[in-house]
Structures are given as C-alpha cells and as structure tokens.
N, C-alpha and C positions, 0 to 999 in steps of 0.2 A: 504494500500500500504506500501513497505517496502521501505523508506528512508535515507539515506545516506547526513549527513549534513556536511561538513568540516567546520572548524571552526565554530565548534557548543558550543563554550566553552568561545567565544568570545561575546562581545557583538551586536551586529547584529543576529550574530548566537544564541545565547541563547534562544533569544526572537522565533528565526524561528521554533527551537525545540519544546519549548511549545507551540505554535502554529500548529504545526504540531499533537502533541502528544492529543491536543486537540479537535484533529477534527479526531479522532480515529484512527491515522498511526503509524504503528511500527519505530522509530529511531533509527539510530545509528549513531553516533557523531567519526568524526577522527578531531583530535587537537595534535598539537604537544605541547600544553601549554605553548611558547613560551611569548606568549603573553595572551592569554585564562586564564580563571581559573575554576578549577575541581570543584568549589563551585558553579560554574552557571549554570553547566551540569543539567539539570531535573532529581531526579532519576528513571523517568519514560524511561529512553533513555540509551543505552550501548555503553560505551566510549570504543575507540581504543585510545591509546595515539601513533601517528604514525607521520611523516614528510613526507608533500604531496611525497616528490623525492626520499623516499626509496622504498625499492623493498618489504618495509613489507605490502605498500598498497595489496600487493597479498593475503595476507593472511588473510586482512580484506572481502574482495571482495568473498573470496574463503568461507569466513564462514557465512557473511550475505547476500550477495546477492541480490542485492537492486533491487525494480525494478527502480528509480528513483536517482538522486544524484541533492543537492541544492550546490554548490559550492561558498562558503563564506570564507575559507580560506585564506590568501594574505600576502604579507609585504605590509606594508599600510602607513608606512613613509615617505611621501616625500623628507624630506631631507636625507635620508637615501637613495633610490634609486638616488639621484645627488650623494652624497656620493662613493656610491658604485653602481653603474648601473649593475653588474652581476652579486651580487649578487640579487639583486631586479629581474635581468630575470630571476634567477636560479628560486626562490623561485613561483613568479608568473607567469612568461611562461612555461617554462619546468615541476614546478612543476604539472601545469596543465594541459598539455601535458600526462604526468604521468597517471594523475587520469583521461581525455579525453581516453588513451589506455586503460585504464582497464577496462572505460563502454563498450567500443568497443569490447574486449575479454572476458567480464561477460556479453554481449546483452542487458545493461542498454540501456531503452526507450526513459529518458527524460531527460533533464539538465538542470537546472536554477540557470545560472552564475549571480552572483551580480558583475556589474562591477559599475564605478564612471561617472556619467554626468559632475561634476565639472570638475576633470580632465584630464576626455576624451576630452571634447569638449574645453575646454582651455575658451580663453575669445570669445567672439560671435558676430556677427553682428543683431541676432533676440531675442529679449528679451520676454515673455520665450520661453526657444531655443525647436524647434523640432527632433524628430531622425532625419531627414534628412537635418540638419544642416551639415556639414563640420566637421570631429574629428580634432581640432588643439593641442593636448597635447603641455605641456609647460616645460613636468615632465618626468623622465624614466619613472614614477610610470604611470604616466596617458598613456605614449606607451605602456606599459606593458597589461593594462588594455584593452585599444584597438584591441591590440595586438589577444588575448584571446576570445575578440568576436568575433574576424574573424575567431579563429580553431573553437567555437562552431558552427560558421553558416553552416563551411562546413563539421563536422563529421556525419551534418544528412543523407545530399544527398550520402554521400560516404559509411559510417557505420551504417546511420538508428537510431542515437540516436539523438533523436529529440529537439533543443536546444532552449532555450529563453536568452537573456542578457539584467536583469533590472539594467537600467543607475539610479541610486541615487541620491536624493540631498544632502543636508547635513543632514545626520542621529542626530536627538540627543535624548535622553530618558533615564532611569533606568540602570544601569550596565555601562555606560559609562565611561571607567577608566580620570578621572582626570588628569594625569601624560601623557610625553611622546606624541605621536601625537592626543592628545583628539582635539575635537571640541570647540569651542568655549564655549558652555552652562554648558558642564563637568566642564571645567576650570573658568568658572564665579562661579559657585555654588559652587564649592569647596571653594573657596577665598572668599565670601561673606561669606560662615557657617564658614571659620574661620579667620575673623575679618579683612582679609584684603582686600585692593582694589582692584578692576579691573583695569585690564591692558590692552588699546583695542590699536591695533598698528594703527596707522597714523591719519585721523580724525575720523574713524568709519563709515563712511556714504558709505562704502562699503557694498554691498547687497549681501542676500545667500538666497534662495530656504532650509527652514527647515522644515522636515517632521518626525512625531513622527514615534521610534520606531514600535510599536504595530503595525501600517501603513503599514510599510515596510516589517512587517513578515506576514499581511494578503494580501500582493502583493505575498509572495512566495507561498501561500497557493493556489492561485487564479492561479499562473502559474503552479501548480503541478497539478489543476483539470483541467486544459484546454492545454491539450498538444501539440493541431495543432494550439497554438502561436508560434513563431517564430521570428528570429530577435532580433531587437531592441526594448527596450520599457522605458520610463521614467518611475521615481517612485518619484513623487513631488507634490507638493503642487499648483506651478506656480504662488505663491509671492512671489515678493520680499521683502527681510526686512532686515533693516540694523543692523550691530553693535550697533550701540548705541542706539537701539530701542529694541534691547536685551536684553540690559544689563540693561536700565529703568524697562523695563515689567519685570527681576525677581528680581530687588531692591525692585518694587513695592509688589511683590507675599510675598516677606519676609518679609514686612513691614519695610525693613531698609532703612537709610539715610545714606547712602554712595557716595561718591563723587570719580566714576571714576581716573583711572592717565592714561595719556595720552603718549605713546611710540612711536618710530619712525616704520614705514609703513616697512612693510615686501617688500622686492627686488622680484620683480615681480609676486608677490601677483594677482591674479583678482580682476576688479573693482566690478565684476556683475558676478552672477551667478542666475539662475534664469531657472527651469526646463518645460515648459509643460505635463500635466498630460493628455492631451484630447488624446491621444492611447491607454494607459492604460483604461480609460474609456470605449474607441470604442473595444476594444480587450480582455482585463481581466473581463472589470467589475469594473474597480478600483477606487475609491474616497478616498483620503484622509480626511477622518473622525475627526480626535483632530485639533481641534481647539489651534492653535500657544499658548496661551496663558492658553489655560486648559492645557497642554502639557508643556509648563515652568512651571506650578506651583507642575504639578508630579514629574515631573523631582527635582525640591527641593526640594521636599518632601523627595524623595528617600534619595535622600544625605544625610537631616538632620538625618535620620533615621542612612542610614550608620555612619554615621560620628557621631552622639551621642551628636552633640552639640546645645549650645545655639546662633543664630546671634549673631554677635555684634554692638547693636547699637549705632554706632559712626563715627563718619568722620574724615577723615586724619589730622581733627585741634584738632581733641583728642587726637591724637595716642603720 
C-alpha cells in the first residue's frame, strides 16, 4: 500500500515510518521540519518538506498518490496553543482540514489521525477512562484535537474516506527530543546523563498512562490493515504510574544515586491520567507489549548513546 505519513520526521512519526516500511508499504513523509528532523526520516521513505496549510500539499498528492494517509503532524505545545489559540487552530484544524480535502479530491481510503487521550479527555470521572467517556479538554490544544476527530468521523459517510482516531497516552521512547514540550522521561534522561537532577513539579504522585513508542507505531500499522475500524480508539497501557515512580525506575536503570528537586505543581496540570486499552484489543488487535520498565531502560539507553556521555554518579550534596 502507498502511505502518506505527516509528521513522519517527528518522533511519533518516525517510528510509524519504519514500521510501516517494515511491513513492506511504500512511504512518503510530508514535514515541515519545524519541529521534525531530516535525520529521523528512514531513507527507505521520500520526504516532501511541505506545511500541512499550503496549497503545495497538491502537489505532493498529485505525484504520490497515497492510497492511505496516517496523520501525525500537529502543534503539540500546550502552552503555546493558550498562548496563541489560532494559531494552534490554524496549524491543527484547518491545517487538517487541508490534508482531510485533498484525501477527499485524491479518493484516499483510509485515515489514521493520532489524536491525544490526555488532553482530549481532560481530567475524568473513570479511571482508566473509556472512549465513551465525556471529551472535557482543558487546553486549545486538547479542542483542537477533538476538534479533528469529529471532521474524520464525518468525511467517511460524506467523502468515503474511511477514518480511525487513536486517543494516546503518554508517548515516550527513542527520538524523543528533550527540549521544549518533551514528556517527562525525555526530560528525566536527558538531566540524569548529564549530571543533573530531576525536577518533578509538585509532589509527583500525579499518575500518567505511559506507552512505549514501538507500541504506538504497531497500533498505526494495525489501523492501516483493518480499515472498517472507525471512530475512536485508545492507544494505552491502562496503568497508572506516577512521577516519582518514574523517575526511581530510571535512576534505578542507570544505576545512579541521585536525589530528585522538588518544584512547584504546574496550574492546572491533571491529577490522573490513565487510558483503557480493552477496544483497541476488541477492535485492532492491540496489546501493548514493553513492559514500563524494559521500555525506560531503552529509552536510556538511546540517550546515553545520543548524548555520548558518562552518568554522573553523585547527589546534589556533591555538586
């Protein structure tokens, strides 16, 4: 099958790439490199360097021809969409809108939007929460996202392209930039390989739904061979695990002795986040397979590799 990935350059995206290209499907990757990097692209996969909301998507569409498109592209900042709330619509509704018209005018089949569980559904009354939970977004970023599954659910019955939106928990694995709006595990690993402490806001005992990478790009794979999925579907683990259960288990993975700093609590942060995977199951096929803690210790791994360094073992009464 011929595939069309946005934000294939990204981390999310990357992974979806080789995954796809692995399981013998033609790609091609549209990224504005914004945020993406040209080194993560497979070079098994042919990069468009385009911005979902130009009118160059035509000409990507016009030369490959997808039967398929996985939509991972996004502004993913949340303080940036409170920031700036249009432009977070421009980039994420409209831009998707954008790429939603062109499957529709190129007769694309299938679509598999990665939208966000965290900040669609806001904070929850059912711990782990189900699709048919309530969306309470808290965030432009999380309407935004919402937003977007409601055009895919209806350009099937109207345009025949047949759409899936998998809700995410929290992503973390290899490629995940450190800087800027990383996940929590990016940003631990980065600061343990170099020497300094974590920094967990408030007391940590705030809970996240964390599902490895590799997971999350064999959920795309699974919605690209099963096409009369539809709707909604989580893409989670359905544990919870706290902050500071985190941040122990990859102290532990590096064998370092480091001693946490403790900062003030992020303004209106969730307390709990926490996904159900049993649709995905009933529907994909899906299990999350890595195990939380094989899965931090890749995840270090990578970094040290990136990063080039040696831990530092020592505690803030060395420093």
């Amino acid at each position: 099958m011929n595939v069309l990935v946005t934000g294939g350059a990204g981390f999310i995206g990357s992974h979806v790439v080789d995954t796809f290209l692995a399981a013998g499907h033609r790609v091609t990757v549209v990224d504005d490199l914004s945020t993406g990097k040209r080194s993560r692209v497979n070079p098994g996969a042919t990069l468009h360097v385009v911005d979902l909301r130009s009118e160059g998507l035509a000409d990507v569409f016009e030369a490959e021809r997808p039967d398929a498109v996985a939509h991972l592209a996004a502004q993913a900042a949340v303080p940036r969409s409170v920031a700036d709330p249009s432009f977070d619509a421009s980039v994420n509704v409209l831009g998707s809108l954008n790429l939603l018209d062109y499957c529709r005018r190129f007769g694309v089949k299938r679509m598999i939007y990665s939208s966000s569980g965290g900040a669609g559904y806001g904070d929850t009354d059912v711990i782990p929460t189900p699709e048919d939970h309530p969306t309470r977004p808290a965030s432009p970023y999380g309407v935004s996202k919402v937003a977007v599954e409601m055009y895919v659910s209806v350009w099937g019955p109207i345009y025949g392209v047949n759409g899936v939106s998998l809700r995410y928990a929290n992503v973390y694995g290899p490629r995940q930039d450190p800087e800027g709006e990383a996940g929590v595990v990016a940003i631990f690993c980065h600061r343990l390989l170099t020497g300094q402490s974590p920094v967990i806001n408030g007391d940590g005992e705030q809970t996240r739904d964390y599902v490895y990478v590799h997971d999350v790009a064999a959920a795309n794979l699974l919605a690209l061979e099963r096409p009369e999925v539809t709707g909604c579907v989580n893409i989670g683990t359905g544990i919870a695990t706290s902050v500071n259960d985190i941040c122990r288990a990859l102290t532990r993975a590096g064998g370092l002795d480091v001693t946490p700093r403790h900062g003030p609590a992020k303004a209106g942060e969730q307390r709990r986040s926490c996904l159900s995977p049993a649709l995905a199951k009933q529907r994909l096929g899906w299990t999350p397979e890595t195990h939380l803690h094989e899965g931090l210790a890749r995840t270090l791994e990578f970094f040290k590799r990136e990063l080039g360094a040696n831990p530092a073992r020592r505690t803030d009464d060395d420093r």
